[in-house]
RONU-167780 format. One record per residue (C-alpha): residue number from 1; x, y, z. Coordinates in nm, 4 decimals, padded with zeros to 6 digits. Layout:
% RONU-167780
+------+----------+----------+----------+
| resi |       px |       py |       pz |
+------+----------+----------+----------+
|  NUM |        X |        Y |        Z |
...
+------+----------+----------+----------+
This chain:
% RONU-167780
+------+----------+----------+----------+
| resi |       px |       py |       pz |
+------+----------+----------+----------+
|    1 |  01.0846 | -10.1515 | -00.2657 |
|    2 |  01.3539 | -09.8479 | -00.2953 |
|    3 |  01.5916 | -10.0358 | -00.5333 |
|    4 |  01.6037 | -09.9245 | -00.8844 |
|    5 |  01.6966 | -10.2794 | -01.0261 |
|    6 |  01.4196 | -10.4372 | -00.8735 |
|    7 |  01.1708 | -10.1908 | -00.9584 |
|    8 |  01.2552 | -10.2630 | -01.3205 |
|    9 |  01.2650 | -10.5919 | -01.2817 |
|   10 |  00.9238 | -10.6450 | -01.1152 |
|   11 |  00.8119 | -10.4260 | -01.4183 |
|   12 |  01.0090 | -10.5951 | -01.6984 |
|   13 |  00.9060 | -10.9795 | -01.6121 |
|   14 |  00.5681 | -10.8832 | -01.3848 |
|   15 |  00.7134 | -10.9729 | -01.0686 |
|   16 |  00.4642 | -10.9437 | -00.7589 |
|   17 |  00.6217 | -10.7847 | -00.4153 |
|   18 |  00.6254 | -11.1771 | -00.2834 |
|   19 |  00.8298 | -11.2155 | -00.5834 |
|   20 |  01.0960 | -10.9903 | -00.6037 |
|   21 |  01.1050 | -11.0756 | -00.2062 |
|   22 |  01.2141 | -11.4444 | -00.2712 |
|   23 |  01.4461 | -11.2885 | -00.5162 |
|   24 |  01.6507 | -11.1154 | -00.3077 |
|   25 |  01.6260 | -11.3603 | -00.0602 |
|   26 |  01.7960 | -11.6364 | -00.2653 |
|   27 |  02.0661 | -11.4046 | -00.3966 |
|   28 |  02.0993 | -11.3398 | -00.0279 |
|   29 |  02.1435 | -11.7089 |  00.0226 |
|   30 |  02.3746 | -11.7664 | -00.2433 |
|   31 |  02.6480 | -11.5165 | -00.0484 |
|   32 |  02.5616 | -11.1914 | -00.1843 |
|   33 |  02.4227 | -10.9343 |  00.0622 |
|   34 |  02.4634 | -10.5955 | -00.1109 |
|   35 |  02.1566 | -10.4834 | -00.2661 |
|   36 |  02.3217 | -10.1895 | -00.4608 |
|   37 |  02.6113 | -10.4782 | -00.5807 |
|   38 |  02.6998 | -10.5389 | -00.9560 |
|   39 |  02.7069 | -10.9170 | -00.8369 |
|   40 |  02.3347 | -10.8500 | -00.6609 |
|   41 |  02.2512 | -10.7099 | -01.0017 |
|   42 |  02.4147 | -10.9462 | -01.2330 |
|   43 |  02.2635 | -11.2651 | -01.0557 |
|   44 |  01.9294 | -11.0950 | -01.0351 |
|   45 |  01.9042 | -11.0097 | -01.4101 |
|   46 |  02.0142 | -11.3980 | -01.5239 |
|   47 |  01.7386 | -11.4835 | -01.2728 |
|   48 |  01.4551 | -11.3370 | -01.4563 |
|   49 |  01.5784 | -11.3768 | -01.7600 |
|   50 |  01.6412 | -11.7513 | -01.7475 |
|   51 |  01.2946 | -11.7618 | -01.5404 |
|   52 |  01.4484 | -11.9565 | -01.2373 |
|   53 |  01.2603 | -11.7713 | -00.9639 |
|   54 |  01.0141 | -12.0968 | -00.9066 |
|   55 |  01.3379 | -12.2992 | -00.9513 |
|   56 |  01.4080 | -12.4954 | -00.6037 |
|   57 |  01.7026 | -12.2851 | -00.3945 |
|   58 |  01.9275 | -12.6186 | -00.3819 |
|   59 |  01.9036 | -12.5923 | -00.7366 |
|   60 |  01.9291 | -12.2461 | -00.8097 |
|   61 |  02.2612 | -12.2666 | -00.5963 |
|   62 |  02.4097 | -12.5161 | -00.8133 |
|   63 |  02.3024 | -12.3480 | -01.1866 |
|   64 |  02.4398 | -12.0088 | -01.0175 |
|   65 |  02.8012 | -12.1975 | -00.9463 |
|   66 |  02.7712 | -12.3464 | -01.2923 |
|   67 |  02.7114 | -12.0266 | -01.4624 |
|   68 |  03.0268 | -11.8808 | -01.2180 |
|   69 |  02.8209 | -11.6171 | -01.0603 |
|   70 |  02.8919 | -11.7599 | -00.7037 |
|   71 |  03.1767 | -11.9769 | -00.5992 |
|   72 |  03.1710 | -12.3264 | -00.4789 |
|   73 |  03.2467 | -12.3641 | -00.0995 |
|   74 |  03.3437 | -12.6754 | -00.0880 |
+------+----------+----------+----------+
Protein backbone atom coordinates (compact mmCIF):
# COMPACT_ATOMS: atom_id res chain seq x y z
CA UNK A 1 0.00 0.00 0.00
CA UNK A 2 2.28 3.01 -1.52
CA UNK A 3 -0.65 5.47 -1.97
CA UNK A 4 -0.83 8.34 0.32
CA UNK A 5 -4.75 8.62 0.16
CA UNK A 6 -5.25 5.25 1.10
CA UNK A 7 -2.86 5.14 3.79
CA UNK A 8 -4.89 7.89 5.42
CA UNK A 9 -7.82 6.50 4.74
CA UNK A 10 -7.20 3.00 6.18
CA UNK A 11 -6.02 5.15 9.22
CA UNK A 12 -8.86 7.70 9.37
CA UNK A 13 -11.96 5.08 9.18
CA UNK A 14 -9.75 1.72 10.36
CA UNK A 15 -9.74 0.16 7.12
CA UNK A 16 -8.02 -3.43 7.03
CA UNK A 17 -5.63 -4.20 3.79
CA UNK A 18 -8.83 -6.49 2.49
CA UNK A 19 -10.53 -3.28 2.85
CA UNK A 20 -8.94 -0.64 1.21
CA UNK A 21 -8.39 -3.60 -1.52
CA UNK A 22 -12.21 -3.79 -2.32
CA UNK A 23 -11.97 -0.09 -2.32
CA UNK A 24 -9.98 0.41 -5.03
CA UNK A 25 -11.37 -2.31 -6.70
CA UNK A 26 -14.90 -0.83 -6.95
CA UNK A 27 -13.63 2.62 -7.90
CA UNK A 28 -11.83 0.55 -10.46
CA UNK A 29 -15.15 -0.85 -11.52
CA UNK A 30 -16.96 2.23 -11.60
CA UNK A 31 -14.42 3.54 -14.66
CA UNK A 32 -11.73 5.09 -12.79
CA UNK A 33 -8.29 3.45 -13.06
CA UNK A 34 -5.80 6.11 -11.89
CA UNK A 35 -4.80 5.62 -8.45
CA UNK A 36 -3.00 9.06 -8.12
CA UNK A 37 -6.54 10.68 -9.84
CA UNK A 38 -8.52 13.59 -8.14
CA UNK A 39 -11.64 11.46 -9.37
CA UNK A 40 -9.82 8.13 -7.63
CA UNK A 41 -9.55 10.43 -4.64
CA UNK A 42 -12.78 12.20 -4.63
CA UNK A 43 -14.89 8.88 -4.98
CA UNK A 44 -12.71 7.23 -2.41
CA UNK A 45 -13.15 9.93 0.30
CA UNK A 46 -17.32 10.01 -0.21
CA UNK A 47 -16.81 6.24 0.16
CA UNK A 48 -15.62 6.22 3.64
CA UNK A 49 -17.22 8.93 4.63
CA UNK A 50 -20.75 7.89 3.68
CA UNK A 51 -19.59 4.24 4.95
CA UNK A 52 -20.61 2.45 1.62
CA UNK A 53 -17.67 0.05 1.47
CA UNK A 54 -20.09 -3.08 2.61
CA UNK A 55 -22.64 -1.44 0.24
CA UNK A 56 -23.39 -4.08 -2.75
CA UNK A 57 -21.20 -2.88 -6.10
CA UNK A 58 -24.61 -2.73 -8.24
CA UNK A 59 -25.53 -0.37 -5.74
CA UNK A 60 -22.61 1.54 -5.09
CA UNK A 61 -22.61 2.12 -9.00
CA UNK A 62 -25.90 3.65 -8.98
CA UNK A 63 -25.44 6.12 -5.58
CA UNK A 64 -21.94 7.06 -7.35
CA UNK A 65 -24.03 8.19 -10.74
CA UNK A 66 -26.53 9.83 -8.43
CA UNK A 67 -24.05 11.76 -6.54
CA UNK A 68 -22.37 12.62 -10.35
CA UNK A 69 -19.07 11.18 -9.53
CA UNK A 70 -19.29 8.69 -12.53
CA UNK A 71 -21.40 9.00 -15.58
CA UNK A 72 -24.23 6.89 -16.69
CA UNK A 73 -23.41 4.64 -19.76
CA UNK A 74 -26.41 4.06 -20.89
Amino acid sequence: MENKLLIDLSLKYGLTGADVSKLANMIHQAGVTDINSRDFSKIATYICEMNLLDMPAEELQEELKRKGFIRDES
